[in-house]
N, C-alpha and C positions, 0 to 999 in steps of 0.2 A: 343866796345862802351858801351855794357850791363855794362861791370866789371867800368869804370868810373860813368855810372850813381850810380850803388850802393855805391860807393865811399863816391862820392859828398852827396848822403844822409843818409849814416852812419857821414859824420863828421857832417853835418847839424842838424843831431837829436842830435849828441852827446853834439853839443856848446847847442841845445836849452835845453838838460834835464838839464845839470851842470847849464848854466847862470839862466834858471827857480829857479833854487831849490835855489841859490846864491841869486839870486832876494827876493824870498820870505820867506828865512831867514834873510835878511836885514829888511823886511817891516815887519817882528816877532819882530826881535829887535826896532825899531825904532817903535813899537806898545805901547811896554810892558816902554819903555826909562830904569830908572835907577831903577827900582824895579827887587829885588835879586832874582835869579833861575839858578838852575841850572840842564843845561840839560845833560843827561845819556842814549843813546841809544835813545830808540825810549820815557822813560818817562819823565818826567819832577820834580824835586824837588824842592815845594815853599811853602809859607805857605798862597800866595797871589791869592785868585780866580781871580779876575781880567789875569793874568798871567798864570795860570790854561786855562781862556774859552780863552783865546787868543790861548796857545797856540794850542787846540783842534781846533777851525777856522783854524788856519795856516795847522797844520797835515792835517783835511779835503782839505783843498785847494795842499794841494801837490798831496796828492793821487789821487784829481780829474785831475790834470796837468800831472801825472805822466799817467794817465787810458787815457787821451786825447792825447798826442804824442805817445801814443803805439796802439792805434786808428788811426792816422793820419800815423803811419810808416808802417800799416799795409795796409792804402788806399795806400800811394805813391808805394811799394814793388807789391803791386797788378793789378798796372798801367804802372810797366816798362815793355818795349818789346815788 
């Protein structure tokens, strides 16, 4: 029974981390609209600050989502059993 809870919430973190980060690279683009960047790993190359501080919010907001479901997988893992 152990091995299905841990199951159920490895695929549950895994749909929330993918659709999270999918989520708020949608809401990066649909921040920035049609001004030109291009991103490269983790920098970004533009000539446009606006696009620049966007995408520094967005990066902060991952890493805060990302530091928050490995937070919460570490309460649920610590509550099975």
């Amino acid at each position: 029974m152990i091995f299905i809870t841990y199951a159920v919430i490895a695929v549950v973190f895994v749909v929330l981390g993918i659709g999270g980060m999918m989520y708020l690279d949608h809401r990066f683009s649909l921040a920035v609209g049609d001004r030109s960047f291009a991103v490269k790993g983790r920098r970004i190359e533009t000539d446009d600050p606006f696009v620049r501080s966007q995408f520094r919010k967005f990066h902060a907001l991952r890493v805060a989502y990302s530091l928050l479901l490995l937070a919460l997988l570490l309460l649920a893992v610590s509550n099975v059993g």
